[in-house]
DOTIZA-947666 format. One record per residue (C-alpha): residue number from 1; x, y, z; residue in three letters; chain. Coordinates in nm, 3 decimals. Each point is the difference from the previous one (the first is absolute). Example, Ala and Ser with C-alpha at 12.3 -4.5 7.8 and 13.67 -1.06 7.14 Angstrom:
DOTIZA-947666
seq 1; xx 1.230; yy -0.450; zz 0.780; type ALA; mol A .
seq 2; xx 0.137; yy 0.344; zz -0.066; type SER; mol A .
END
This chain:
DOTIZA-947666
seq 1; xx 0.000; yy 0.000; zz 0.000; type UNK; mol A .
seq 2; xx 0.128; yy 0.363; zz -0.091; type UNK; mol A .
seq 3; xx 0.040; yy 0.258; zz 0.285; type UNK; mol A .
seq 4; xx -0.113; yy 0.346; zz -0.117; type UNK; mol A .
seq 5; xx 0.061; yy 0.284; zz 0.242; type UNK; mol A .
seq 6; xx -0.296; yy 0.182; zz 0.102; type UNK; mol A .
seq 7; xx -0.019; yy 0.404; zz -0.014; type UNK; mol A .
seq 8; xx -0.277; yy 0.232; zz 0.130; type UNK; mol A .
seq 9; xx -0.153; yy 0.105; zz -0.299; type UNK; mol A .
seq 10; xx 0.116; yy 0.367; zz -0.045; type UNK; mol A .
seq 11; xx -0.246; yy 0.297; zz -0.026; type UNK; mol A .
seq 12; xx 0.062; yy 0.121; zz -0.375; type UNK; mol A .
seq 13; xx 0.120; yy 0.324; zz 0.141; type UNK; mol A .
seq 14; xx 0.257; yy -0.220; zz 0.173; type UNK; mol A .
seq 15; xx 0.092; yy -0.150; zz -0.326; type UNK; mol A .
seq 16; xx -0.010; yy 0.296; zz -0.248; type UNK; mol A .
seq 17; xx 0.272; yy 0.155; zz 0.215; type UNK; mol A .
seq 18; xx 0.205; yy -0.327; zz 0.067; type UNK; mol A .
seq 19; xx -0.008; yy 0.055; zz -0.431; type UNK; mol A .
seq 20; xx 0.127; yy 0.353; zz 0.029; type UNK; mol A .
seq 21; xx 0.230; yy -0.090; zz 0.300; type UNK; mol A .
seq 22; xx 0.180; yy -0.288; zz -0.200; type UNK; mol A .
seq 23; xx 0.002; yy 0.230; zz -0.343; type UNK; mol A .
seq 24; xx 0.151; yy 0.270; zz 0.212; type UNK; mol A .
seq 25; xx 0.283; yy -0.262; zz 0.111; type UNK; mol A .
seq 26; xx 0.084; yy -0.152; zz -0.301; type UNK; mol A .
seq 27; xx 0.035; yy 0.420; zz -0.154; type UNK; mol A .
seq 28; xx 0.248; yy 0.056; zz 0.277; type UNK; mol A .
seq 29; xx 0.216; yy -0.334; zz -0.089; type UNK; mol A .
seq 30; xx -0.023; yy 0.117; zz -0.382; type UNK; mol A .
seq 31; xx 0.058; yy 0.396; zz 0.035; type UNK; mol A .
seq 32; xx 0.342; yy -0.149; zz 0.265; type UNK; mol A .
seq 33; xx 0.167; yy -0.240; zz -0.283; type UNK; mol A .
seq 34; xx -0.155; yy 0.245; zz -0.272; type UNK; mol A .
seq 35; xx 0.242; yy 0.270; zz 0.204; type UNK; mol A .
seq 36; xx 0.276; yy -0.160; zz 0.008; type UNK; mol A .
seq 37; xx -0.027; yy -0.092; zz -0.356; type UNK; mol A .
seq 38; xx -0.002; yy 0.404; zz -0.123; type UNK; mol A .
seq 39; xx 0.291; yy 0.013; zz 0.226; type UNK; mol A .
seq 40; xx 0.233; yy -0.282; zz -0.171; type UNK; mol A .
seq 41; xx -0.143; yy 0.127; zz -0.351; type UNK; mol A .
seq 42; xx 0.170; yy 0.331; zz 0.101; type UNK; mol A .
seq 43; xx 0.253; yy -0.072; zz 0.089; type UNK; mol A .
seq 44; xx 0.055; yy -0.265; zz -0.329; type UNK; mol A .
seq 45; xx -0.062; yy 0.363; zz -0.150; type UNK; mol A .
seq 46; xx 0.291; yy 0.189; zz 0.141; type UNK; mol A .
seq 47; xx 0.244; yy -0.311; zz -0.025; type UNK; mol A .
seq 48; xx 0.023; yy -0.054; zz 0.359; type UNK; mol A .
seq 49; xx -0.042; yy -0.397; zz -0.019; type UNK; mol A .
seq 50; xx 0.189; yy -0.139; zz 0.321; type UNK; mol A .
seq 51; xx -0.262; yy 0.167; zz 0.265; type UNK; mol A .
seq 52; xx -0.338; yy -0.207; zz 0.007; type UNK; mol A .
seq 53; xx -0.296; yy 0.208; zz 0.063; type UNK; mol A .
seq 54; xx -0.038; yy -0.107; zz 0.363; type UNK; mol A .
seq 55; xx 0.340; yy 0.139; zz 0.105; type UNK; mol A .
seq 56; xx -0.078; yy 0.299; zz -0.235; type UNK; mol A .
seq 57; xx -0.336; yy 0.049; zz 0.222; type UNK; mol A .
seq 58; xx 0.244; yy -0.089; zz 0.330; type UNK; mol A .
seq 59; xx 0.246; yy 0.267; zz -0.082; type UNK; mol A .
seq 60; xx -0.290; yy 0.283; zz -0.066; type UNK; mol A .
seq 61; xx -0.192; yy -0.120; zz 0.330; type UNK; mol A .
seq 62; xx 0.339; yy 0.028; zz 0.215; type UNK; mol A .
seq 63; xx 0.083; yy 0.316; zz -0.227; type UNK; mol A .
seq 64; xx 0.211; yy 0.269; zz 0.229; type UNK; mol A .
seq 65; xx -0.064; yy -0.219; zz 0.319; type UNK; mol A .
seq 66; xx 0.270; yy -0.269; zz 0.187; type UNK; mol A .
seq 67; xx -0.210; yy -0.272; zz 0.081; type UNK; mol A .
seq 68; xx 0.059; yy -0.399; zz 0.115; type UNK; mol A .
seq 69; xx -0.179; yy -0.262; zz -0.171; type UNK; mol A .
seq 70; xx -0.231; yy -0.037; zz 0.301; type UNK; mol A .
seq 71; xx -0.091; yy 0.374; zz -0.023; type UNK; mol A .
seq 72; xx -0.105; yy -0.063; zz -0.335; type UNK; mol A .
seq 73; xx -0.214; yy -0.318; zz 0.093; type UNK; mol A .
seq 74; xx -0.175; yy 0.198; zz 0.240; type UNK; mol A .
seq 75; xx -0.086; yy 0.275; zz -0.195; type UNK; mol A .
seq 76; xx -0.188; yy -0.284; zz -0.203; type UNK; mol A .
seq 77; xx 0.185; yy 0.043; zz -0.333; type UNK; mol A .
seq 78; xx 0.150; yy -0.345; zz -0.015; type UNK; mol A .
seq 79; xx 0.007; yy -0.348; zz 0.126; type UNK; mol A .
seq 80; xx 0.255; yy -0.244; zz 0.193; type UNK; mol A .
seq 81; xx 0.313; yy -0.090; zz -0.183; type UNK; mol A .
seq 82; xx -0.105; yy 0.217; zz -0.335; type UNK; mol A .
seq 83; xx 0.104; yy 0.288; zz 0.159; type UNK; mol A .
seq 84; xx 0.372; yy -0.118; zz 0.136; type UNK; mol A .
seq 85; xx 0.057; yy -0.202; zz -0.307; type UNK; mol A .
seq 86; xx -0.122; yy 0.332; zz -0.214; type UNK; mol A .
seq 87; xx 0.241; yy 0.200; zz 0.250; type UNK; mol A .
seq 88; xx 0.283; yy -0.221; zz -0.059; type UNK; mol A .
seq 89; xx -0.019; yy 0.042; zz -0.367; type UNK; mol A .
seq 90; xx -0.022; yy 0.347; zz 0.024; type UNK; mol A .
seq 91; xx 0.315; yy 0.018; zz 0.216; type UNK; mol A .
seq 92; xx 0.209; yy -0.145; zz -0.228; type UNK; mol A .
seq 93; xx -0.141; yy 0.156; zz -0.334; type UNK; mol A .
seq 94; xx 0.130; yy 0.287; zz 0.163; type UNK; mol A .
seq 95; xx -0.347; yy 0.177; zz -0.002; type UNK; mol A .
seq 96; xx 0.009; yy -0.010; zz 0.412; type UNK; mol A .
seq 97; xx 0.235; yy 0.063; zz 0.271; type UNK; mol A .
seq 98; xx -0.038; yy -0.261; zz 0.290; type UNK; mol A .
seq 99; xx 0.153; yy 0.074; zz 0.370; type UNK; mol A .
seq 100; xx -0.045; yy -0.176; zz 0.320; type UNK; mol A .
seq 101; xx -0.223; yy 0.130; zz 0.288; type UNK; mol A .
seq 102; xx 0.241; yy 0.167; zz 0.290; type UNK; mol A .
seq 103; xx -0.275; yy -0.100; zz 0.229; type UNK; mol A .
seq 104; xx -0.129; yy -0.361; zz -0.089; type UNK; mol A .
seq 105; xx 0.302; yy -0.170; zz -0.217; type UNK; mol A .
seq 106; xx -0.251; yy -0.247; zz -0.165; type UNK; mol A .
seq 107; xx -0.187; yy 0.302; zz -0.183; type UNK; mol A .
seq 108; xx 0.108; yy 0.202; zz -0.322; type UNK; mol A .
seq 109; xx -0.054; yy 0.282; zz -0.066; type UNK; mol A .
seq 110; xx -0.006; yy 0.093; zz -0.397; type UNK; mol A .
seq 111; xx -0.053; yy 0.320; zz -0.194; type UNK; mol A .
seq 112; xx -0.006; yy 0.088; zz -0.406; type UNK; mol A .
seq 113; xx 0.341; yy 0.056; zz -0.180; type UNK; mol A .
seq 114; xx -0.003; yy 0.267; zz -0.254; type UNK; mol A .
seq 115; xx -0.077; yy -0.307; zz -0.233; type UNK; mol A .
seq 116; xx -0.311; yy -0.068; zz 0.187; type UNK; mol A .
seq 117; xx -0.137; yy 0.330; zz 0.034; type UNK; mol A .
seq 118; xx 0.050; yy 0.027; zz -0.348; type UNK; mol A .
seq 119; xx -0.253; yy -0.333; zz -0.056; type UNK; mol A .
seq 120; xx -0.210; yy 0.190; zz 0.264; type UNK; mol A .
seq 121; xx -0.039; yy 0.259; zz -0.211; type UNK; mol A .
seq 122; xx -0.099; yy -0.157; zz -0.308; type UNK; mol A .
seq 123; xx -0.291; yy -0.144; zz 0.188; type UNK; mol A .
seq 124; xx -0.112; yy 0.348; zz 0.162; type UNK; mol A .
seq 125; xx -0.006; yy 0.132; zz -0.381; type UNK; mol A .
seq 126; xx -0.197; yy -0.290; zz -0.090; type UNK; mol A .
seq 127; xx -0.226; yy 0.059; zz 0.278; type UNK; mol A .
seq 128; xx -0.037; yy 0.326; zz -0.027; type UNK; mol A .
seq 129; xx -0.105; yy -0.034; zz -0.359; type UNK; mol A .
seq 130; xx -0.225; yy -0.237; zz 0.096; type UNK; mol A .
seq 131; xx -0.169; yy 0.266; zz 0.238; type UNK; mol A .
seq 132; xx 0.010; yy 0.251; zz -0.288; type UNK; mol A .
seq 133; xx -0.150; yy -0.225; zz -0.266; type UNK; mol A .
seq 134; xx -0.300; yy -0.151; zz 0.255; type UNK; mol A .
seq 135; xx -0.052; yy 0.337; zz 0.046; type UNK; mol A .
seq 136; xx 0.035; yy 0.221; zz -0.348; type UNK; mol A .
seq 137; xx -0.203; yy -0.319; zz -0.126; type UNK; mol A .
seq 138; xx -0.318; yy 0.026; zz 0.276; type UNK; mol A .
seq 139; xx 0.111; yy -0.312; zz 0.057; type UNK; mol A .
seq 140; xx -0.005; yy 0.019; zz 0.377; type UNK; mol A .
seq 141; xx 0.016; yy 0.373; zz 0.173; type UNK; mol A .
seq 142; xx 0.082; yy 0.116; zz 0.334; type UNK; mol A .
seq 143; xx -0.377; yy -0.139; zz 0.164; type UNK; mol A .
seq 144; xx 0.040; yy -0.323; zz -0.200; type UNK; mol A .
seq 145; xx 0.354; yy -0.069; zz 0.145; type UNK; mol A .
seq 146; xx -0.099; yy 0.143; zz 0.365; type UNK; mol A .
seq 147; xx -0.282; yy -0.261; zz 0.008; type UNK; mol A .
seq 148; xx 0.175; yy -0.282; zz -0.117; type UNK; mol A .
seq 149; xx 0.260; yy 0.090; zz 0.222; type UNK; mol A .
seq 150; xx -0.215; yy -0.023; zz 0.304; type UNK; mol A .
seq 151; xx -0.228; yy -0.281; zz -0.091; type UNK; mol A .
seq 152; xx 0.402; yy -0.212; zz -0.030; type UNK; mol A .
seq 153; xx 0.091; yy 0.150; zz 0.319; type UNK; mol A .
seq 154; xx -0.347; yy -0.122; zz 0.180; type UNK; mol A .
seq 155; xx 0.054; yy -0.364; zz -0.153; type UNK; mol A .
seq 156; xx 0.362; yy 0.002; zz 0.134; type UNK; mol A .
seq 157; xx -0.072; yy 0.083; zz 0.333; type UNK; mol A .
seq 158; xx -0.320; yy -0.238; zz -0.014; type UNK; mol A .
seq 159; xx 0.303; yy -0.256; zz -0.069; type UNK; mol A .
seq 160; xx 0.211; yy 0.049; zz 0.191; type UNK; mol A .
seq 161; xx -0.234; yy -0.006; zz 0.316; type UNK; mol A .
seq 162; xx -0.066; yy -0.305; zz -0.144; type UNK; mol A .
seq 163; xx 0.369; yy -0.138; zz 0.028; type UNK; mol A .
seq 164; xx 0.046; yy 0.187; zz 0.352; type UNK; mol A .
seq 165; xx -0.335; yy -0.085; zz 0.205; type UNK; mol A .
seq 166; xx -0.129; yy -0.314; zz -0.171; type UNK; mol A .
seq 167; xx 0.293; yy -0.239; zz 0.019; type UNK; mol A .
END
């Protein structure tokens, strides 16, 4: 005999915005690899081919800052060994400077080279057009991007509760 699990049925309120709720999901895991895409084809664009577009994002999210790879982790823009690995790379590409901790030994400490700030860069001016063409374009303006914004900021801490007080 087959074992089906058994559900409450679901009001369809319930389930039209499970629908959005799971649409809205899979647009945020699209518009993420769809990002980092436009980053490596810019970077195929001005011949820089030995910096993948997560260490190009890495280097313009740690921009002017000196950060550790657990700083970075916190912040929430990367996971586990991606970052150190990413780090590493960067280190000896010569795109970061790496220095231990005076404090806690274990930890480094790493900052942009001229190199890096220069990979920075191109992904601020890529940004920033970005910005200019959502914008020129009515695309998205200032409201659009304010309310999008918060409505991301709401699910994030709705999430992280989740991870903090739940568990």
């Amino acid at each position: 005999m087959k074992m089906t699990l058994q559900t409450p049925m679901k009001s369809p309120d319930l389930q039209g915005f499970m629908a959005g709720y799971l649409e809205a999901l899979s647009l945020v895991e699209r518009l993420h690899r769809l990002l980092l895409d436009v980053i490596k084809d810019e970077f195929e664009r001005v011949g820089v081919l030995e910096v993948n577009a997560v260490q190009a994002l890495l280097m313009f999210n740690i921009g002017d800052n000196e950060v550790t790879a657990g700083e970075l982790k916190t912040r929430g823009y990367y996971q586990g060994s991606n970052v150190s690995y990413n780090l590493k790379k960067l280190v000896d590409m010569g795109y970061m400077h790496h220095q231990r901790c005076e404090i806690d030994r274990r930890s480094v400490r790493v900052r942009l080279t001229a190199r890096g700030r220069e990979v920075r860069d191109v992904v601020a001016d890529l940004f920033e057009r970005h910005a200019d063409g959502l914008q020129g374009k009515g695309v998205l303006g200032t409201d659009g991007i304010d309310q999008i914004t918060a409505a991301l900021r709401r699910v994030e801490r709705y999430w992280t509760d989740q991870i903090r007080y739940i568990y």
